[in-house]
C-alpha positions as CSV (number, residue, x, y, z in Angstrom):
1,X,132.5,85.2,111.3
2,X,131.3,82.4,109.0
3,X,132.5,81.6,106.2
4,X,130.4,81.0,102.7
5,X,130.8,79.2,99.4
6,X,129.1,80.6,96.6
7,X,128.3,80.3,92.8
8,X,127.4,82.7,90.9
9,X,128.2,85.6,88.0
10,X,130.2,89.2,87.8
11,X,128.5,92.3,85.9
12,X,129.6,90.4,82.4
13,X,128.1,87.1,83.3
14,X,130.5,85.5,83.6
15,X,130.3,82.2,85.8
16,X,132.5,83.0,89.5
17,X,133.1,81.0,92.4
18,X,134.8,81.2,95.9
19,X,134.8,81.6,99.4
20,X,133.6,84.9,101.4
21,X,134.0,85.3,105.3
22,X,130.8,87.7,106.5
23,X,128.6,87.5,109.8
24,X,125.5,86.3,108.3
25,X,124.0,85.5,105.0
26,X,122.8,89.0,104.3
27,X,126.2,90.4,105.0
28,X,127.7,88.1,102.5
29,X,125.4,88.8,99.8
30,X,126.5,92.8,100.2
31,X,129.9,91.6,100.1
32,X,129.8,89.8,97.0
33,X,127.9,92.9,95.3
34,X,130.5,94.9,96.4
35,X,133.1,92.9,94.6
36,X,130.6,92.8,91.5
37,X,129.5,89.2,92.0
38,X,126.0,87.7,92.2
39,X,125.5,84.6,93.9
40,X,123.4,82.1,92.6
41,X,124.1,79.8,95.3
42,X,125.4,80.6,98.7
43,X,126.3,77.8,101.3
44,X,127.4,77.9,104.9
45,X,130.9,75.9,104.8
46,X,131.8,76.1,108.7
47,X,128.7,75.2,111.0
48,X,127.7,77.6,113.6
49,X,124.6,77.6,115.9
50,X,123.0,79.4,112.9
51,X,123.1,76.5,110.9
52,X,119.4,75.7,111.1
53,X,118.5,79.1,111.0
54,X,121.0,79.2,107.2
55,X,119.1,76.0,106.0
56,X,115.6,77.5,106.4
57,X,116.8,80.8,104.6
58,X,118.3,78.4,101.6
59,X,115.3,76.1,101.7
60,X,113.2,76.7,98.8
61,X,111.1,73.7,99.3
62,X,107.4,75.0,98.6
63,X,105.2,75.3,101.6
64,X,101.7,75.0,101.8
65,X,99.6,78.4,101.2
66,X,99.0,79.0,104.9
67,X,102.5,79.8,104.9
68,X,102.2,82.4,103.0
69,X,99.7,84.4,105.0
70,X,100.5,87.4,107.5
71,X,103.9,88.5,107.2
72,X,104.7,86.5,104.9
73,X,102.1,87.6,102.2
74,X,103.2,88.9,98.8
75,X,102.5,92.3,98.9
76,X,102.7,95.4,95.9
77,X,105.9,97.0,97.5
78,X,107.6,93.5,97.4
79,X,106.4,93.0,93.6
80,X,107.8,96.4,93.1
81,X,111.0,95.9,94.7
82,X,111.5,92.2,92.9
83,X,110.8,94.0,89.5
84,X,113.7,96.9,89.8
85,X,116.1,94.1,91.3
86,X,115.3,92.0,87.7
87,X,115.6,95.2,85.9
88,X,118.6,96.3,87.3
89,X,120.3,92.7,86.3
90,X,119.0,92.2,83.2
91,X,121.2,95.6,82.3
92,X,124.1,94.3,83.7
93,X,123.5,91.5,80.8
94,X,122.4,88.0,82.7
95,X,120.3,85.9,81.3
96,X,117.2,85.8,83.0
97,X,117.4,82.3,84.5
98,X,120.5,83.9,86.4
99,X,119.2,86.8,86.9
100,X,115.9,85.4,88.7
101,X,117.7,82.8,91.1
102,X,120.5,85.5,92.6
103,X,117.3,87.6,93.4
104,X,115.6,84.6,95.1
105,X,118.8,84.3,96.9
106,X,118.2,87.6,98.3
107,X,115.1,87.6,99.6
108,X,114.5,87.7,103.3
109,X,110.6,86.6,102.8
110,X,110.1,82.7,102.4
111,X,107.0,83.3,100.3
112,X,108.9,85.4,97.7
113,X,111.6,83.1,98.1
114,X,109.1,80.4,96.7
115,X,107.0,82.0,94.3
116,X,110.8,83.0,92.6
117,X,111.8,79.3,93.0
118,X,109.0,78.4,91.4
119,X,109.7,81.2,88.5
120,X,113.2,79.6,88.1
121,X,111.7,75.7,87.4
122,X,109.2,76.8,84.7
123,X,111.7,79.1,83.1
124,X,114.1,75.6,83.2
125,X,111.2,73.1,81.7
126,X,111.1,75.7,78.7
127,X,108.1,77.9,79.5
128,X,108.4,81.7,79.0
129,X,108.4,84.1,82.2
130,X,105.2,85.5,81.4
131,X,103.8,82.0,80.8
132,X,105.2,81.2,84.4
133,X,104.1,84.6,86.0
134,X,100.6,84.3,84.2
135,X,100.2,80.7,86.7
136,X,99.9,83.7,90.0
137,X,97.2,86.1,88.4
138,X,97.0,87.6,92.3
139,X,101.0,88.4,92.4
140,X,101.2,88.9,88.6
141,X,98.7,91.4,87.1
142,X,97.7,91.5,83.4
143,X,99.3,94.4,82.8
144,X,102.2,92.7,84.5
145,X,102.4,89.7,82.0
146,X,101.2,91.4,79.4
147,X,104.7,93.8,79.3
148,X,106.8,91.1,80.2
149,X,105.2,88.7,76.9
150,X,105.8,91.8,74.9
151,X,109.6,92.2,76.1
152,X,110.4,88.7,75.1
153,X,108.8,88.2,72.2
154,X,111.0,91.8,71.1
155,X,113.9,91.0,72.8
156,X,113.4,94.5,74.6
157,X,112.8,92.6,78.1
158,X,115.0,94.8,79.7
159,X,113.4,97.9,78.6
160,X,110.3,96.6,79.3
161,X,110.7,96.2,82.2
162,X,111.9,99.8,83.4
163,X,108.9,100.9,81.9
164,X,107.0,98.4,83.8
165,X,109.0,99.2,87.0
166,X,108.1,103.0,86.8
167,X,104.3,101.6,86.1
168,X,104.2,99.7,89.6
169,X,106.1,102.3,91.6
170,X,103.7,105.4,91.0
171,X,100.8,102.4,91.1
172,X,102.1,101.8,94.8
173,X,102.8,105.3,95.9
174,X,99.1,106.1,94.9
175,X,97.7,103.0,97.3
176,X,99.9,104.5,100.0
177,X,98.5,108.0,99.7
178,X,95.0,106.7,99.2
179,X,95.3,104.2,102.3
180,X,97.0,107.3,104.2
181,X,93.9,109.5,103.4
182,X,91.5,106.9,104.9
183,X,93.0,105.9,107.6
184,X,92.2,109.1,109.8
185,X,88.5,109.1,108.9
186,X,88.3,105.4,109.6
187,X,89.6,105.8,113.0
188,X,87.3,108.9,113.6
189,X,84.6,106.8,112.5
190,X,85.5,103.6,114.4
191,X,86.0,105.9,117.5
192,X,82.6,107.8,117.5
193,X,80.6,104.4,116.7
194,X,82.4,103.0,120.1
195,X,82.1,106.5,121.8
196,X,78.1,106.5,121.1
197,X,77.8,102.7,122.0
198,X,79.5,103.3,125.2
199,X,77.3,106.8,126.3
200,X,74.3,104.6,125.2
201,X,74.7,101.4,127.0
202,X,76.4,102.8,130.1
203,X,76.5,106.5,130.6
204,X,73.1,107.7,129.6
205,X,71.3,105.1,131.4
206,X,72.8,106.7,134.6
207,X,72.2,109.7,134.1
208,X,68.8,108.6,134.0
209,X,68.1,107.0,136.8
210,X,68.7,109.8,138.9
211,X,65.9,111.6,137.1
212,X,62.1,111.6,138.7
213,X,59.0,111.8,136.8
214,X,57.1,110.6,134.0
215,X,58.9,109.8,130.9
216,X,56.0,111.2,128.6
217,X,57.1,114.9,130.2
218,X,60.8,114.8,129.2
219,X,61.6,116.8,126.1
220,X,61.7,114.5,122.6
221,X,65.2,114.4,122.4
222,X,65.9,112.9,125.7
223,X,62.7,110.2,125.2
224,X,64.3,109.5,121.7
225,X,67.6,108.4,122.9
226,X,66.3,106.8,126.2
227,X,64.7,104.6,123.1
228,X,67.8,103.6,121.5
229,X,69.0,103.0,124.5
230,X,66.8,100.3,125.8
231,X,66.7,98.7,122.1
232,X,70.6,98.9,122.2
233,X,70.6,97.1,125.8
234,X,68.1,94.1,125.2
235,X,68.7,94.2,121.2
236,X,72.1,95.0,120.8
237,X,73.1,91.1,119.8
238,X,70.2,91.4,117.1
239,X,71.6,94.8,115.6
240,X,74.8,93.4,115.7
241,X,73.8,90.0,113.8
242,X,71.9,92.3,111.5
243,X,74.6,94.4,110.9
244,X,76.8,91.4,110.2
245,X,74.9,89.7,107.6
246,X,74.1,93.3,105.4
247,X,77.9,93.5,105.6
248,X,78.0,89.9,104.1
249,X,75.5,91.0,101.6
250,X,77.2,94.2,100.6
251,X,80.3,92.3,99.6
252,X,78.8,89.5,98.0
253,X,76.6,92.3,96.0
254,X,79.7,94.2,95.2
255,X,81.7,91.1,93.6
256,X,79.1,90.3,91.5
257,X,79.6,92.2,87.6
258,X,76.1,94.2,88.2
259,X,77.0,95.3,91.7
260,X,80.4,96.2,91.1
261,X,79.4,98.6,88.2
262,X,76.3,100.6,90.2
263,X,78.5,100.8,93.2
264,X,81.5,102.5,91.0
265,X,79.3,104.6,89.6
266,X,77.9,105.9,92.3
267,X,81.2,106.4,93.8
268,X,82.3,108.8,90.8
269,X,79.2,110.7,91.7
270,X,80.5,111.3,95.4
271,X,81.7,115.1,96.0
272,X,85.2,115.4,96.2
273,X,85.5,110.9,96.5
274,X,84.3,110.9,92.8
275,X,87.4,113.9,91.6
276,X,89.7,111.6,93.3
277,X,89.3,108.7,91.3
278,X,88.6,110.0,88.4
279,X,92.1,111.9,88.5
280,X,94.0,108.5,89.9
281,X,92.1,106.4,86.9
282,X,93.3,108.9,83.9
283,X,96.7,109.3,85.0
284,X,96.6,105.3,85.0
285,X,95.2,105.5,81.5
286,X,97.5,107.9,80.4
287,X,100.9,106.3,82.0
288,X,99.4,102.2,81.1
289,X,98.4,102.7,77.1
290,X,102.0,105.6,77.0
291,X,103.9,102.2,78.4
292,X,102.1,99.7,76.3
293,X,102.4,101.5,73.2
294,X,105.8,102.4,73.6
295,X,106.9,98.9,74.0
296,X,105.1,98.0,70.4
297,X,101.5,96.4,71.7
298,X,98.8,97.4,69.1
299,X,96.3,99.6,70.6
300,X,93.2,97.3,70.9
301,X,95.2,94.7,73.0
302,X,96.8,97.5,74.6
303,X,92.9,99.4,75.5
304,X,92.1,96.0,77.1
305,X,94.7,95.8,79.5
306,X,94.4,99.6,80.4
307,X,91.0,98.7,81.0
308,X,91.7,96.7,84.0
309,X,94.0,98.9,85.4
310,X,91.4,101.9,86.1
311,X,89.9,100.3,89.1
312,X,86.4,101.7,87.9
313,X,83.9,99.3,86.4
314,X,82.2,102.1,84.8
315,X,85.5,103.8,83.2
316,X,86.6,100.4,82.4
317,X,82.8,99.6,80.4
318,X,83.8,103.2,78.5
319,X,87.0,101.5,77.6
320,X,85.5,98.5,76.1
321,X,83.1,101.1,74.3
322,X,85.9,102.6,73.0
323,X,87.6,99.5,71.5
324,X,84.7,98.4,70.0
325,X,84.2,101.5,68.1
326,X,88.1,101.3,67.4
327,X,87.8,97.6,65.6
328,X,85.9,99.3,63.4
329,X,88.1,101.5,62.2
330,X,87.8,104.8,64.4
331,X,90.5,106.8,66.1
332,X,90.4,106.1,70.1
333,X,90.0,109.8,71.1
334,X,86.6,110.3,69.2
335,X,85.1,107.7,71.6
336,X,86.9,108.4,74.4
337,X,85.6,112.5,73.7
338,X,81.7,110.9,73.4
339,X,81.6,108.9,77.2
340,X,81.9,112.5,78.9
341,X,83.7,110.4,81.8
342,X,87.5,111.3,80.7
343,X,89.3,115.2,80.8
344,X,89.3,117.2,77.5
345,X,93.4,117.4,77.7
346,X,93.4,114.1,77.5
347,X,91.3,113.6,74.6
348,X,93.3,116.1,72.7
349,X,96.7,114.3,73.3
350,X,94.8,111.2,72.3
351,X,94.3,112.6,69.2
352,X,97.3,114.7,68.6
353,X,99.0,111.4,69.5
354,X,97.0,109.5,66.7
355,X,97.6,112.0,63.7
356,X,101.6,112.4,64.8
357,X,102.0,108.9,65.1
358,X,103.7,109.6,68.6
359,X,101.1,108.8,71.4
360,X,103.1,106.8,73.7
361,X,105.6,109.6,73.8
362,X,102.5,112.3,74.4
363,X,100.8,110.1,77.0
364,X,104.1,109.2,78.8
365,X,104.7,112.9,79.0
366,X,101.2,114.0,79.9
367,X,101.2,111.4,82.5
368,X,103.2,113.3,85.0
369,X,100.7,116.3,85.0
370,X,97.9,114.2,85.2
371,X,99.6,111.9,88.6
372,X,99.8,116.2,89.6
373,X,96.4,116.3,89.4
374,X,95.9,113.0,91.2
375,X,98.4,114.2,94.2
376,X,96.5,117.3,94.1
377,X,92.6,115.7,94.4
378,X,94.6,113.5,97.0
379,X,95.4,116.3,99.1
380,X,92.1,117.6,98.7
381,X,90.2,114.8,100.1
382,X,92.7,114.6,103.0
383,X,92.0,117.8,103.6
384,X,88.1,118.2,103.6
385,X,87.0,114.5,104.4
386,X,88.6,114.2,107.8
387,X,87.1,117.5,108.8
388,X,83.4,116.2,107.5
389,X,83.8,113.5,110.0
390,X,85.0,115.5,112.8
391,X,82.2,118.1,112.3
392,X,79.8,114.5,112.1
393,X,80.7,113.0,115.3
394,X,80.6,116.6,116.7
395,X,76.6,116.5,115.9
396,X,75.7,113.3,117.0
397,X,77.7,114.0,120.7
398,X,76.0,117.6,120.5
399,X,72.9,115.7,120.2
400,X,74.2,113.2,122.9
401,X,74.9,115.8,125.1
402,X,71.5,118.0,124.9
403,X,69.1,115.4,125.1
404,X,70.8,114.2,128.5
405,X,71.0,118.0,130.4
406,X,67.9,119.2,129.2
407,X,66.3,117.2,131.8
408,X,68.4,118.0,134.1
409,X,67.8,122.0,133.3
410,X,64.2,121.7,133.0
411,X,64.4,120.1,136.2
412,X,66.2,123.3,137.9
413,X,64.1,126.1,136.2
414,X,61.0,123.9,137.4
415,X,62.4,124.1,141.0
416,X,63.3,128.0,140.7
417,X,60.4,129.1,138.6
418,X,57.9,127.3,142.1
């Protein structure tokens, strides 16, 4: 056992102090919550061989950005989790300079460790949180600031931030689903493009060999792929070279603003891809402008952070469309109606919302059967796209498979047939 000093605050806020006897650091953090206590400051009081191992975990010194990569990276589900810890004590009533340094206490990843540290010291020189979040635009999204500005300047930060917390947790469930729907094909994909490599540079050339005669009188298919076969054995550094630089193109084409938006539209246009993201980017709409409304930002700033959110160039240039024609004095769902792009139920909660005056509370509540619908086009894809690339690979080692025996059967009807 080793025991712990700490500082820190009980569910009124209330400034505590002591001495806690617990195996580790994380076990005396539970402790303390268990008694009702937050620790703002935690320190090892009888030295142990952990001690280097405690001042590590305490240090909060920032580190240089390498640090930060691999396991220590900043990921969604950490942002998420961070978010519900700040939401849960901001109810409890501590100030949010407390409330920010006994969650940095917590945290088990040094990077999150420091970005909170740094949190705390611009919170401490007088900035406002979402002044200091808005400094880490790849942690902090504008959506993200954009709630927490809102919450302050209202005094309704705590709200705010449930809303916001709800926001980032069906945000991340949909990643997951999405990166667990492409995961299988990938690996299909990967695996056939090694498994036709292989055949190609190894097997097939055997095979071969063993075969007498001209070349001109083996059948097409088996002279096509002897082809590809050569060129894959004396050119395969070339293709690969190629292939590496239209890869470097194909990003750099798809950051830029004119190749991101022909790429996303074609993308909508794929069968069963293009339902998909279209039902992820309206249930998005629908939750985004529900929360932003609800927690009192006007529509037009509220259209232009919803815009980024969609993860669709071409939904999010309909968006801008739509506040344009809004600034002038139209409703929202009469533009949103003309682009074609978004589901009639949602246009007509739009505008039910506009004439009752209560469109955050329609949108928040439509929300959940539009995230249905989402799940649902989810399931779909995971359903039908997999088997596409199954029935795929199943041609090309058809094809594989026929061009190498057929001269091996033409061979044996040749010798029966004389």
């Amino acid at each position: 056992m080793v025991q712990f000093a700490y500082k820190g605050f009980d569910g009124n806020g209330r400034s505590v102090d002591g001495l806690v006897d617990a195996a580790d650091r994380r076990a005396a953090v539970a402790e303390l919550t268990k008694r009702g206590h937050f620790a703002s400051e935690l320190i090892e009081k009888i030295r142990s061989a952990r001690v280097v191992e405690a001042r590590e975990e305490t240090s909060t010194e920032v580190r240089p950005a390498w640090w930060k990569m691999g396991s220590n990276r900043i990921t969604g589900k950490d942002v998420v989790a961070v978010t519900a810890q700040l939401s849960a004590a901001l109810r409890a009533g501590l100030p949010i300079l407390n409330a920010i340094n006994i969650i940095q206490v917590q945290q088990n990843k040094p990077a999150m460790r420091d970005l909170l540290g740094e949190l705390s010291k611009s919170v401490t020189t007088g900035e406002s949180l979402s002044e200091a979040m808005a400094k880490h635009p790849t942690i902090f999204s504008k959506l993200y600031v954009s709630m927490i500005s809102v919450g302050e300047s209202g005094g309704i930060l705590d709200q705010t931030i449930i809303q916001l917390s709800k926001l980032l947790v069906r945000d991340e469930k949909i990643k997951t689903n999405m990166k667990n729907a492409m995961a299988y094909p990938v690996f299909v994909l990967l695996l056939a493009v090694a498994s036709v490599i292989v055949v190609l540079t190894w097997v097939f050339p055997k095979m071969i060999e063993t075969i007498q005669g001209s070349v001109k009188l083996l059948p097409w298919p088996t002279r096509m792929l002897m082809g590809l076969s050569d060129f894959l054995i004396g050119y395969g550094w070339l293709l690969a070279i190629a292939i590496g630089l239209a890869v470097y193109g194909f990003i750099a084409w798809k950051r830029s603003d004119a190749g991101r938006l022909k790429l996303d539209g074609m993308m909508l246009r794929i069968p069963i891809l293009g339902a998909v993201l279209r039902a992820i980017a309206v249930g998005r709409f629908a939750r985004t402008l529900g929360a932003l409304t609800k927690s009192g930002i006007n529509i037009l700033p509220a259209l232009g952070v919803v815009r980024d959110t969609l993860g669709n160039e071409v939904l999010g240039h309909q968006i801008d469309h739509v506040a344009e024609r809004v600034k002038t004095g139209e409703p929202v769902a009469a533009p949103l109606s003309e682009s074609k792009l978004f589901p009639p139920l949602l246009v007509q909660i739009v505008s039910i919302g506009e004439q009752t005056g209560k469109i955050d509370e329609l949108l928040t509540t439509a929300a959940d059967t539009f995230d249905e619908e989402a799940d649902a086009a989810i399931t779909r894809f995971m359903a039908v796209f997999p088997a596409m690339m199954i029935a795929m690979l199943a041609v090309v080692i058809g094809f594989i498979i026929m061009a190498t025996l057929l001269p091996i059967m033409t061979m044996d009807l040749g010798g029966i047939g004389g």
